[in-house]
C-alpha positions in Angstrom: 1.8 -4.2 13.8 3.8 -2.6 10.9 5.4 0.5 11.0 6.9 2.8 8.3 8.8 5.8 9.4 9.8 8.8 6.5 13.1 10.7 7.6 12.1 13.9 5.8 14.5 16.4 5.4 13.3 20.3 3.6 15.2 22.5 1.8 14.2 25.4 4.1 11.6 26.0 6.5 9.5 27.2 5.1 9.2 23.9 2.7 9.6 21.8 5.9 6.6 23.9 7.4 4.0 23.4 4.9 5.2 19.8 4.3 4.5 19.1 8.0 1.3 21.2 7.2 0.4 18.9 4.0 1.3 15.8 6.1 -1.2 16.2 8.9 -4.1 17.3 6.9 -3.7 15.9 3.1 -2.1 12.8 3.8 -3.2 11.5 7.3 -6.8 11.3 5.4 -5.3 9.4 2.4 -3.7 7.3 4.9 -7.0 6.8 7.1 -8.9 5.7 3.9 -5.8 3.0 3.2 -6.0 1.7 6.6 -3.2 3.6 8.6 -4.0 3.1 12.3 -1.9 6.0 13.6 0.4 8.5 12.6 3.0 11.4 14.4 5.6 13.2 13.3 9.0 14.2 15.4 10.7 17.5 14.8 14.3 17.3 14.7 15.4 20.8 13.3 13.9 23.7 11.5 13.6 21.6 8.4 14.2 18.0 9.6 11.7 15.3 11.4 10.5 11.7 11.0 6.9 10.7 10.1 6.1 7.1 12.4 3.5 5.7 10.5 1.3 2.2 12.6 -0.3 -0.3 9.9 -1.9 -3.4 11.1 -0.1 -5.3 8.8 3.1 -5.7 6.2 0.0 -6.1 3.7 -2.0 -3.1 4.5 1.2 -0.8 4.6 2.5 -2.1 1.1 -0.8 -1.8 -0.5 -1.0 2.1 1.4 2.2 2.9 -0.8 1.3 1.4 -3.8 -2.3 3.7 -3.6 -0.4 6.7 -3.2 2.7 6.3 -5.1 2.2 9.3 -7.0 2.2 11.4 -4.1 4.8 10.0 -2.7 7.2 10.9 -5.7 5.5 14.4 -5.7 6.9 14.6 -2.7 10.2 12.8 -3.0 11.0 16.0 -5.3 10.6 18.9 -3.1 12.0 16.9 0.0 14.9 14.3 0.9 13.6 11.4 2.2 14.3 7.9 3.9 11.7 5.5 4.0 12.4 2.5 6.1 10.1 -0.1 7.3 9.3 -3.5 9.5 7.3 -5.5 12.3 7.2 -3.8 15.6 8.7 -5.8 18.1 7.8 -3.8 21.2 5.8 -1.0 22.3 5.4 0.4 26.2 3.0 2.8 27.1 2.9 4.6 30.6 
């Protein structure tokens, strides 16, 4: 398992609102059709959250960014945001 997770931080709330908005209805279906397996998204603030983002693979999730690359930097301008990435190590479920 791969995960990416997007630190995202909006100018205002409004911004963070209909990023959150554009996130869970524009991109979880771009993400489906690059083979995503899950994705949620943690609020921290009024503008601030992280997007977790489960790939099967390093493969799958590098190829994901590379399909959507414009969008990304689309919305790399209205937004600040950290993208980090790696192999899952451990996940427990109750």
């Amino acid at each position: 398992m791969y995960i990416r997770v997007w630190e995202i931080t909006s100018p205002s709330k409004m911004a963070f609102d209909m990023t959150v908005t554009y996130l869970e209805h524009v991109w979880s279906a771009k993400g489906k059709d690059a083979g995503l397996i899950s994705m949620e998204f943690v609020k921290f603030s009024d503008n601030n959250g992280m997007l977790i983002i489960n790939y099967p693979d390093e493969k799958t999730a590098k190829s994901a960014f590379k399909q959507n690359k414009a969008a990304i930097d689309e919305h790399n301008k209205q937004n600040k945001t950290v993208i980090k990435e790696g192999d899952r190590l451990f996940r427990v479920d109750y």
